[in-house]
C-alpha positions as CSV (number, residue, x, y, z in Angstrom):
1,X,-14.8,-1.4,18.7
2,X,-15.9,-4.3,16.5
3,X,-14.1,-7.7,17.2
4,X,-10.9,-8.6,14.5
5,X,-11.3,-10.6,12.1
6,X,-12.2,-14.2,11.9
7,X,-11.1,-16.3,8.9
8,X,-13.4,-18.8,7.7
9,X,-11.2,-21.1,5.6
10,X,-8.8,-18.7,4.0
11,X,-10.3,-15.4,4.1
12,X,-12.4,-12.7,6.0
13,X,-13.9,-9.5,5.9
14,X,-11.8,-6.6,7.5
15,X,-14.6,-4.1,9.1
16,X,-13.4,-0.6,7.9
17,X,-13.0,0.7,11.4
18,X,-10.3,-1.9,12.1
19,X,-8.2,-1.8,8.5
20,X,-5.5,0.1,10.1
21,X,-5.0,-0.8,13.6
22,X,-5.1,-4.4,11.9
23,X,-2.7,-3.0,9.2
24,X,-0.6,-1.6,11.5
25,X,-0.3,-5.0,13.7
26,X,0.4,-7.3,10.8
27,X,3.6,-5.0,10.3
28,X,4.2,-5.2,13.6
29,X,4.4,-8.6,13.3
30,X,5.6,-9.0,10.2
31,X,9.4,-11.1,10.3
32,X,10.0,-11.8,6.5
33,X,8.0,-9.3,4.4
34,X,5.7,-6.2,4.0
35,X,5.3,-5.4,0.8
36,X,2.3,-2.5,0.0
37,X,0.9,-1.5,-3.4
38,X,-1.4,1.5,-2.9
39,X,-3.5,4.0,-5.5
40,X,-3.4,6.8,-2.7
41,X,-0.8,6.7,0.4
42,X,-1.5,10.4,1.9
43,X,0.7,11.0,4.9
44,X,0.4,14.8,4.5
45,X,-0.1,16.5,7.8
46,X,-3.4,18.8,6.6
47,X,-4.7,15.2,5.1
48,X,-3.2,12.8,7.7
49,X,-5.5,14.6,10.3
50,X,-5.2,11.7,13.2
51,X,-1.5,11.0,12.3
52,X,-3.0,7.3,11.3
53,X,-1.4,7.1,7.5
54,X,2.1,8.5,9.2
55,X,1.8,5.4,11.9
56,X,1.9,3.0,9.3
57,X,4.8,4.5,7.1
58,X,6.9,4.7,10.7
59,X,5.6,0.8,11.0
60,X,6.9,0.4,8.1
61,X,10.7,1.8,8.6
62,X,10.7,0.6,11.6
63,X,10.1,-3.3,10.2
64,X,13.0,-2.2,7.2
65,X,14.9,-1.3,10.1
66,X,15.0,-5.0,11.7
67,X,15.4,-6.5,8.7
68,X,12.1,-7.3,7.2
69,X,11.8,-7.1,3.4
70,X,9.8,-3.8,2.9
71,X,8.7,-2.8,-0.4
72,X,5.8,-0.1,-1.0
73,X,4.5,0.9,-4.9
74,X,2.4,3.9,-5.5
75,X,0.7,4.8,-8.1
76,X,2.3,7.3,-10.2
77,X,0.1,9.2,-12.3
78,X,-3.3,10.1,-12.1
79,X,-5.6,12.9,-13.4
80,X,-5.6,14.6,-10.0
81,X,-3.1,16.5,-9.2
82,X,-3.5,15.9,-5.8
83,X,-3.4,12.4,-5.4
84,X,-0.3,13.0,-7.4
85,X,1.3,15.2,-4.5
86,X,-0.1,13.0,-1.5
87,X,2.3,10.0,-3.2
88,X,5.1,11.4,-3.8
89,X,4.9,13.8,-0.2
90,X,4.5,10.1,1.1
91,X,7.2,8.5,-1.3
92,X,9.3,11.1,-0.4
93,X,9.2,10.3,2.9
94,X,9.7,6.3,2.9
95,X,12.5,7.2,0.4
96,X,14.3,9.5,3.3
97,X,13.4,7.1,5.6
98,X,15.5,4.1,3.3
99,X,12.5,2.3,3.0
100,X,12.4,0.8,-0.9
101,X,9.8,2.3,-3.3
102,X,8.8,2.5,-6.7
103,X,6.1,4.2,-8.9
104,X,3.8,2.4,-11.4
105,X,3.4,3.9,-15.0
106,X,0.5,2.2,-17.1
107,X,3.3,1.4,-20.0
108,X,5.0,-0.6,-17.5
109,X,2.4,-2.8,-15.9
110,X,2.2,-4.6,-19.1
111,X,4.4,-3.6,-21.5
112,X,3.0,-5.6,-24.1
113,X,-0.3,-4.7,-23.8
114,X,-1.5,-2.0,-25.8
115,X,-3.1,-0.3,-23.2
116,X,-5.0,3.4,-24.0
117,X,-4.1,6.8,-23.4
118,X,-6.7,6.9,-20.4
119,X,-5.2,4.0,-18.6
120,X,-2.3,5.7,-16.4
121,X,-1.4,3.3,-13.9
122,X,-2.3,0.4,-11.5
123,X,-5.4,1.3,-9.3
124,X,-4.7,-2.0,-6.8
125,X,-4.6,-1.3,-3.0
126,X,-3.0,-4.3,-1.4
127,X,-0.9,-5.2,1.5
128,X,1.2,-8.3,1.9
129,X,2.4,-9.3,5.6
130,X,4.1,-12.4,5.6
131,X,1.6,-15.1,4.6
132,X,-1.2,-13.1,5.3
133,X,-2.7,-10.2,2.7
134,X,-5.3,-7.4,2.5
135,X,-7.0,-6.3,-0.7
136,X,-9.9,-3.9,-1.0
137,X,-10.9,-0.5,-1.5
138,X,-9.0,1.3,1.0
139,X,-6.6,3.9,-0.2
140,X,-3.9,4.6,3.2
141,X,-5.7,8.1,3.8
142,X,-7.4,9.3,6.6
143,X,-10.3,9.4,4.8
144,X,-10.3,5.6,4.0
145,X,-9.9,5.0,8.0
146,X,-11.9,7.6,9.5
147,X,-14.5,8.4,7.4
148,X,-15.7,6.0,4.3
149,X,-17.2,3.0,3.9
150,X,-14.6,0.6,2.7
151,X,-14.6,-3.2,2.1
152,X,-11.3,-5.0,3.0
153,X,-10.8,-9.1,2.6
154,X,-7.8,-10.6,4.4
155,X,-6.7,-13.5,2.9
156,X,-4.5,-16.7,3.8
157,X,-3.2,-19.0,1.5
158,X,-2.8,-19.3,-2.3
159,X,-4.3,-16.1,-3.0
160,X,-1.6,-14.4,-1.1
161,X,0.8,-16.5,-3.5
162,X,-1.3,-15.0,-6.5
163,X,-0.9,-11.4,-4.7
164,X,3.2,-12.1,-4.4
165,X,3.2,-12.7,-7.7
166,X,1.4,-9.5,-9.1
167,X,3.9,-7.4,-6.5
168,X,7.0,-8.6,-8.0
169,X,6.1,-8.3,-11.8
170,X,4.9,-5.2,-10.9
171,X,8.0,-3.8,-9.0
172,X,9.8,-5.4,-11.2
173,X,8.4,-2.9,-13.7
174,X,8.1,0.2,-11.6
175,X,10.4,3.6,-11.4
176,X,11.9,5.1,-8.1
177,X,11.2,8.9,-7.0
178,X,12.1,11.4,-9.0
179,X,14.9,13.6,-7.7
180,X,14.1,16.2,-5.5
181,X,16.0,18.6,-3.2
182,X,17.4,17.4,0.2
């Protein structure tokens, strides 16, 4: 297994094999926030082959749990039906699970933007722990963990400010789940 990161200055690359145990220990570790804005979060067991997307979402309650701020947004509509499904199977289960989410619409990312038809929500894939943040291409899938090629940075310092910022004003903005039989 390659060796973790190492942070020149304030960021560093994240080697794809690592994103989620590395994801999974900066909840862990977490002791004022984890907040997670993803495209794709896929915990659906034919999907979630290795179990690896439903270890972080139990991470995850388990952090709410002690106390941590723990926030995840999700994209909420797409052109794909599926991807539609995988976040709110996995929405559905933080919700259950008390942990707080919300769904991003493209008329509320910028509601004074006159954004068109085509654009239908935010395609960011971020992850805030404490003062420390990833940002890449990874989607929480087991496809992003096992199988692709995808390029994380973790990041220290103002950028993760920058990053805080973009999460509130966009939970600030986003919808809850939709209702759906218990």
């Amino acid at each position: 297994m390659p060796a973790p990161p190492r942070f020149d200055g304030m960021a560093a690359m994240v080697d794809a094999r690592l994103y989620q145990p590395f994801a999974r220990e900066s909840i862990e570790r977490a002791t004022t926030r984890v907040w997670v804005c993803m495209f794709i979060c896929d915990i659906r067991p034919g999907r979630d082959v290795a179990g690896l997307v439903l270890d972080l979402l139990l991470a995850l309650e388990a952090r709410r749990r002690l106390g941590v701020d723990v926030r995840v947004l999700l994209a909420s509509t797409t052109r794909t039906a599926d991807i539609e499904t995988a976040n709110l199977a996995s929405g559905i289960f933080l919700s259950e699970r008390g942990v707080p989410l919300r769904r991003i619409f493209a008329d509320e990312i910028d509601p004074e933007a006159a954004l068109p038809p085509e654009r239908l929500g935010s395609h960011a894939k971020f992850a805030i722990f404490d003062d420390l943040a990833l940002v890449g291409s990874a989607n929480w899938t087991d496809d992003a963990f096992r199988e692709n090629f995808e390029e994380t940075v973790a990041l220290t310092g103002g950028g993760v400010d920058l990053l805080c910022a973009e999460f509130l004003r966009l939970w600030r903005n986003g919808r809850g789940m939709p209702r759906h039989a218990a």
